[in-house]
C-alpha positions in Angstrom: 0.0 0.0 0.0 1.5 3.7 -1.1 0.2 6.8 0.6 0.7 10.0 -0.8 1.2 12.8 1.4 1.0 16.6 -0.3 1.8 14.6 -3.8 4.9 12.9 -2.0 4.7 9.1 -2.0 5.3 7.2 1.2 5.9 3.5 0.6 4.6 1.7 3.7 6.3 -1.3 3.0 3.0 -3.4 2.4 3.6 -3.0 -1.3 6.1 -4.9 -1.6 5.0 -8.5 -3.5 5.7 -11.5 -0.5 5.6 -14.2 -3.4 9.2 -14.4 -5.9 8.1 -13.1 -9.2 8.6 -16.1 -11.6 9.0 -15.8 -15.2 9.7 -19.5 -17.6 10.6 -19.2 -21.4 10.9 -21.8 -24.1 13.8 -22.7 -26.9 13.5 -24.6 -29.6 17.3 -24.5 -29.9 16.9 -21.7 -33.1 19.9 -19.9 -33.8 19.6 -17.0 -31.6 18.2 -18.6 -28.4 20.9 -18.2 -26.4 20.8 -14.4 -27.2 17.4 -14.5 -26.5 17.3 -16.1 -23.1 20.1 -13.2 -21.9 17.5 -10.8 -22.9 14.7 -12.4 -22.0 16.9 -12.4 -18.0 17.8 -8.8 -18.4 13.7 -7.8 -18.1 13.3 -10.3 -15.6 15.6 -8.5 -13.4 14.1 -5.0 -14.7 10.8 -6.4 -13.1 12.5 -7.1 -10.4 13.8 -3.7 -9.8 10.5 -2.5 -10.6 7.9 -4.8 -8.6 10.0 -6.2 -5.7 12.2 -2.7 -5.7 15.2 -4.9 -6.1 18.8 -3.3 -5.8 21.0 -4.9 -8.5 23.9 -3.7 -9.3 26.1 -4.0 -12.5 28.0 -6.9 -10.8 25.1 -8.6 -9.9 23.4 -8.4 -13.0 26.6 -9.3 -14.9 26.2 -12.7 -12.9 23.0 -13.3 -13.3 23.5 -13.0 -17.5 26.5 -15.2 -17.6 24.5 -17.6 -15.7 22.0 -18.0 -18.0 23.9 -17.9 -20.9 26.2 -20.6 -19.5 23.4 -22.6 -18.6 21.3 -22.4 -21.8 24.4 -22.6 -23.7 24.9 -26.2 -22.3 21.4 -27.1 -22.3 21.5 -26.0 -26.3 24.8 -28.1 -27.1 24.0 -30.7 -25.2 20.5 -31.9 -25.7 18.2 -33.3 -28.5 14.9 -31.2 -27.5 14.1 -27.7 -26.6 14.8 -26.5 -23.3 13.3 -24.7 -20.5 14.8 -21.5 -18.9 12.8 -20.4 -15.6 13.8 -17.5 -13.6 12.2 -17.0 -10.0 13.3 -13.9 -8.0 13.0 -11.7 -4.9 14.8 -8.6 -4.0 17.7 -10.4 -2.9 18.0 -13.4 -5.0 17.5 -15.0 -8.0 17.2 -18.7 -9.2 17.8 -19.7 -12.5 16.9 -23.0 -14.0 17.4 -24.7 -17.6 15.5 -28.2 -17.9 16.9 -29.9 -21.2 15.8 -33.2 -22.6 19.8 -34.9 -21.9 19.2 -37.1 -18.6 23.0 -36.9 -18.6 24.2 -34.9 -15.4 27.0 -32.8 -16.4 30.4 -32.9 -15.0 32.3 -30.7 -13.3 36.1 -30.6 -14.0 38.8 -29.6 -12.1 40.6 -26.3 -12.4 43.1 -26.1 -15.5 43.3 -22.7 -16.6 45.2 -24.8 -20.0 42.1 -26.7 -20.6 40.1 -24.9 -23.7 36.4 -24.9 -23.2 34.7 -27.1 -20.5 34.5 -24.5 -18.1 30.7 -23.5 -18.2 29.7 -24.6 -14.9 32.8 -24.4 -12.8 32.0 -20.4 -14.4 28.5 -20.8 -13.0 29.7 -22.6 -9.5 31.9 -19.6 -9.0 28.8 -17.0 -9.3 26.7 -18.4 -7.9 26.1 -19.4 -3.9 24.2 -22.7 -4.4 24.0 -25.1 -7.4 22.2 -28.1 -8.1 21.5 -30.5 -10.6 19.2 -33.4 -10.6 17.4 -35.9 -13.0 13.7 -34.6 -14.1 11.2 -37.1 -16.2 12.2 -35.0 -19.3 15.9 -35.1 -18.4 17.5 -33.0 -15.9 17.6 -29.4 -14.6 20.2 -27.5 -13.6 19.6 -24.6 -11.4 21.5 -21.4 -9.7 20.9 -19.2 -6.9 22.6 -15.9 -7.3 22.5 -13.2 -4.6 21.2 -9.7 -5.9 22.6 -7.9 -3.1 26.3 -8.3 -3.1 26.7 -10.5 -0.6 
């Protein structure tokens, strides 16, 4: 609830939406999908600034889009199917999930800055505070929670 006060507004704090916002988009795996799901995660994070008054900062945001295009990247090399991005957020957080057709869990290699490619989710693992990845009935999903407030 907003109050307005000689034409100032006072947010009470009431206004502030108590459910995440969630948002889900599907790829067919088209040629521009990955480009697509970065932008598609840049207005998420814009409604998130707007609706849950979200602070996110460059660095923060920065994560959040590498994240995704990490994520979908792999889901988009690695699967036979389309795949499932879904983004659920609050002011301080945001989860971000890919569900691809491969029932294949990926694996997670060992540092070697000599290695060339392969590093997509020790990329993602190092944004983000918690990552999971478990089998689903259309394959698996891989998700990432990424803090919004620098912490």
């Amino acid at each position: 609830m907003t109050y307005h006060l000689d034409g100032v507004v006072i947010p009470t704090g009431f206004d502030v939406p108590v459910e995440p916002l969630r948002r889900a988009a599907h790829f067919t795996g088209e040629p521009g999908c990955i480009a697509e799901s970065r932008h598609v995660a840049a207005q998420f994070l814009d409604q998130l600034r707007t609706e849950c008054r979200a602070t996110i900062d460059a660095k923060a945001e920065g994560a959040v889009l590498l994240v995704v295009s990490e994520l979908v990247t792999n889901a988009d090399r690695h699967s036979d199917g389309p795949y499932i991005l879904e983004l659920e957020g609050t002011d301080t957080a945001l989860t971000v999930a890919v569900y691809d057709s491969n029932g294949a869990l990926p694996r997670v290699f060992p540092r070697d800055p000599q290695r060339v490619g392969r590093h997509g989710l020790e990329i993602v693992r190092a944004l983000a505070r918690e990552v999971g990845v478990e089998r689903v009935p259309v394959g698996k999903r891989v998700r990432a929670v990424i803090d919004l407030t620098g912490g």
